[in-house]
N, C-alpha and C positions, 0 to 999 in steps of 0.2 A: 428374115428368111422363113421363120417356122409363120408367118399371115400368111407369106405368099406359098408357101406349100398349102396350107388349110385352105384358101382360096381354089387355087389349083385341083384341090380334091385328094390331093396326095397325102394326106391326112386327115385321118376322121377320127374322132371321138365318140366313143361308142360307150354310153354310160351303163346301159344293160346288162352285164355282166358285175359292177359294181355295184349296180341294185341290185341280185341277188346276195352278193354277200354279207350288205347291209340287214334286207331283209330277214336272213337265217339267222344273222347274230344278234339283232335286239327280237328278234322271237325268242332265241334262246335264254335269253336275260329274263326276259318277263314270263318264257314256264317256268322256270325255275323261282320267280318270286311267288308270296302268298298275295291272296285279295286284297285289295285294299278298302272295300266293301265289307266283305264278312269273315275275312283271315281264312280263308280258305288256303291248302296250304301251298297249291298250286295252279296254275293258269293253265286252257286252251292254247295252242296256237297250231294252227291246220297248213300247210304247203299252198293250199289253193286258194287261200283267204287274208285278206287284210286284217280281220276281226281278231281280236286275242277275248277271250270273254272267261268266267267263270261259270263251272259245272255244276255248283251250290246254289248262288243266290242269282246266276245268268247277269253278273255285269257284265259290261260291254267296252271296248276300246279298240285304236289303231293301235297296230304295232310299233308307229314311229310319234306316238303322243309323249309329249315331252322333252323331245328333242330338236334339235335345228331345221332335223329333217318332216316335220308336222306341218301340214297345210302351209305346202311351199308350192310357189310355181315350178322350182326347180327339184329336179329326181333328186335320188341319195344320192345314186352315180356321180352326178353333176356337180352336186355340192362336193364328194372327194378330189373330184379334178379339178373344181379349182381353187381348191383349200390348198393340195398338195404344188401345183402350179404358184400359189399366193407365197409360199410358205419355203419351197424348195428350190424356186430359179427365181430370174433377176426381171419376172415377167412383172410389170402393174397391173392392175387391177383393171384400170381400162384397156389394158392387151390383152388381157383374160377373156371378161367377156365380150372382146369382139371375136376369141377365138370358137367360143362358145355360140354367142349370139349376140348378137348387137343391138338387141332387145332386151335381154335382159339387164332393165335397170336398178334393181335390188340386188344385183350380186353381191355389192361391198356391204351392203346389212346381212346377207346370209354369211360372207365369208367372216365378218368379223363377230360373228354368231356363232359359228366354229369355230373358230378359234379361240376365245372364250372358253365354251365347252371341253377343248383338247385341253388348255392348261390345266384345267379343272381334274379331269380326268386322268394327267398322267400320272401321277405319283400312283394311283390303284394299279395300273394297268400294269407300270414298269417293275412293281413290287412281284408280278405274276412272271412275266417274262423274262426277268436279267436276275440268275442269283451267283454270276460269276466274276464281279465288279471287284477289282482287288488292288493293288501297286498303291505308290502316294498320292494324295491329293494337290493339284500343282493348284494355285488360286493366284491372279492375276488382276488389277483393274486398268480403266481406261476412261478416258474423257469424253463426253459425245455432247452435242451442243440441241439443244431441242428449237423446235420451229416456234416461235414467237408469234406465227401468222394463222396458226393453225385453231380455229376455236372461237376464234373474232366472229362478233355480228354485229355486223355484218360484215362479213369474212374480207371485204376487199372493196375499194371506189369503184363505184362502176361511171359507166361514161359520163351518165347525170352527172354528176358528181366531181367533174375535172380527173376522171383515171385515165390511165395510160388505155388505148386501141390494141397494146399486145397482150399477149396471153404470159400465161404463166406468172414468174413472182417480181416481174415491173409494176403488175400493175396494186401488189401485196403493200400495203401502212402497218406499221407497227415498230414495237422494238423487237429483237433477234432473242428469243427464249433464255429458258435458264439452261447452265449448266449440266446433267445428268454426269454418275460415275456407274458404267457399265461394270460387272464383278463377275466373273466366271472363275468356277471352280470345277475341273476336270479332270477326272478317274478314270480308265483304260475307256471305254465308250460313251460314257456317262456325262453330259455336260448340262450345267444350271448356270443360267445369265440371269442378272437383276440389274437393273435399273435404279442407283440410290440417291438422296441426296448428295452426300459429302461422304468421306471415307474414315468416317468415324466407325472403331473397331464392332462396339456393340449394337449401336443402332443400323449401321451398314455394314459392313465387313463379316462380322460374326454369324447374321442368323444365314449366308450364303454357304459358310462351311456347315451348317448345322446341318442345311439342308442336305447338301450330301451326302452327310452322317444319315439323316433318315433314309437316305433312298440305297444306300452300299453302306452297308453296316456287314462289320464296322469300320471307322473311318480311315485309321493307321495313318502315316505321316503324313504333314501335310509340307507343301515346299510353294516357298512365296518370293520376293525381291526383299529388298530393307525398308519398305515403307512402315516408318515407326506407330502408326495403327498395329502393324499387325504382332509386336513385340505382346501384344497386350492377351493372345490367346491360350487356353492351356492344354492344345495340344500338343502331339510330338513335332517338334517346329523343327526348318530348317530352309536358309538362306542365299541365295543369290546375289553379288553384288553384282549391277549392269553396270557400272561403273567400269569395272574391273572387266568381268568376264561373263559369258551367258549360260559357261557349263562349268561348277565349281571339280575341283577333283576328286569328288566322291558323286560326281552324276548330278548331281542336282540343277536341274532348269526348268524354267517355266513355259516349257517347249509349243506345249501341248495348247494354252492360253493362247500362247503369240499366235497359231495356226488358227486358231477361233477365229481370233482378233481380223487377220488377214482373209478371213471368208464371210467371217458377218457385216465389215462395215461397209463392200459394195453391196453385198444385199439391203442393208438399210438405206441408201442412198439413191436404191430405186425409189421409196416415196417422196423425194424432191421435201425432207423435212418431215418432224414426225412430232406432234404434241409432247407433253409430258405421261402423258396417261399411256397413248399409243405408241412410247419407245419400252416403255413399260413394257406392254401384255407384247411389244412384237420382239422384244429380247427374248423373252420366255420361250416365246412360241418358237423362235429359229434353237436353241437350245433343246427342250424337249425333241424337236423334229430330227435333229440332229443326233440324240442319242439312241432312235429309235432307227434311223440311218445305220449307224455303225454297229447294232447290234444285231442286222438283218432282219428286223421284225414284219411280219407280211402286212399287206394295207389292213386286213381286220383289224390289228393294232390300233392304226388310227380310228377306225369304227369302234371299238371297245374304249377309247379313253374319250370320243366324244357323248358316248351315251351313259357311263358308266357312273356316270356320276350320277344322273340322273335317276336313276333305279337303285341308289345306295340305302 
């Protein structure tokens, strides 16, 4: 329905107002940096000018050098619409940019170039934005089975070769991936997915509540199911049996996870299977995206944790 509105005309996307605010906010990043030339101890940046340059020794630069958005065919605008589109609904990436343009065929290297940059990025950003993150930490895993097809070269038979005439994963050889254990640990807005091997406490399980110790400090209780991994933490612990029940009688459940769980895996099952690497970066991504979701962050948000890294 949202092609044939776009089609229709009844829908436009209009990136120009998102390249301004890209614009304003990596100018502001880079006045307030020193040279990297001669440590001058601040930059130019004009309204009417691409140039960001220095007043000392007159280096010279784009405002969007070093980020996704640097000698791209596509605007900043564009790159946030369909990062947020990638990232936020149940659209693919070839739905994307046919809604955009049906020309553009480097969007999935740009989008997955932002995305990249946003993981990168958030942990600075969200440390600026959320200092009200409190209650216990519920921590939860899950099974997810990776695509097996994904990564092969040559990715698939083609007809030379005795392959199937249809599309899609008839015409896919191989074996069915490995295993992945998804881990989300979530605090009142706050949520971190990983992607691990096995659910082994320290090398999996553990550095997931760490992380939310860094980002919502401090951690306070943490509440999980009886998976005897996590017996092995030293935090304030406390337990759920599913067995039994989903809400112990002192409140305790893993409420918060389950609702994750129920929103991330049809989002993941729009890419018809995901590598190991790319269920990886795209847990992360729907998690960070998500907690910047629920804490009401305006789109700069996303413009500050994609560049921010960058100028660190």
């Amino acid at each position: 329905m949202l092609t044939d509105l776009v089609e229709l005309g009844a829908i436009e996307f209009r990136p120009e107002p998102i390249d301004a605010i890209v614009e304003r906010r990596l100018k502001a990043i880079w006045a307030a940096r020193s040279c990297p030339n001669c440590g001058e101890k601040s930059l130019h940046a004009l309204d009417d000018s691409k140039r960001i340059w220095c007043g000392r020794c007159d280096w010279k630069t784009t405002y969007t050098r070093g980020t996704p958005f640097y000698d791209s065919e596509l605007a900043p605008g564009e790159f946030l619409i369909a990062f947020i589109l990638y990232a936020d609904t149940h659209l693919s990436i070839n739905q994307i940019a046919f809604l955009l343009s049906p020309t553009y065929k480097t969007l999935h290297g740009c989008i997955k170039e932002t995305e990249s940059a946003f993981v990168r990025g958030f942990p600075t950003v969200w440390d600026r934005i959320s200092q009200t993150v409190g209650g216990p930490t519920q921590v939860d895993e899950t099974q997810q089975e990776c695509s097996g097809y994904k990564g092969q070269d040559p990715p698939r038979e083609g007809l030379d070769r005795g392959g199937s005439p249809d599309g899609g994963r008839t015409r896919w050889s191989g074996e069915q991936g490995d295993e992945l254990t998804l881990v989300a640990g979530c605090r009142d807005e706050l949520r971190v997915v990983s992607a691990e091997e096995e659910t082994r406490y320290d090398e999996e399980l553990g550095p997931v509540i760490e992380e939310v110790d860094d980002l919502s400090q401090p951690l306070g209780e943490v509440w999980t199911d009886e998976l005897p991994a996590y017996q092995a933490m030293d935090h304030d612990h406390q337990t759920v049996c599913h067995d039994d029940e989903y809400v112990t009688d002192d409140g305790v459940t893993t409420n918060q996870v389950e609702c994750l769980w129920s929103l991330i895996q049809p989002w993941l099952a729009k890419f018809r299977g995901l590598s190991k690497q790319g269920l990886e970066q795209a847990a992360r991504s729907y998690g960070f995206l998500r907690s910047l979701n629920l804490s009401h962050a305006p789109v700069h948000g996303i413009v500050d944790c994609i560049a921010v890294n960058v100028f660190r």
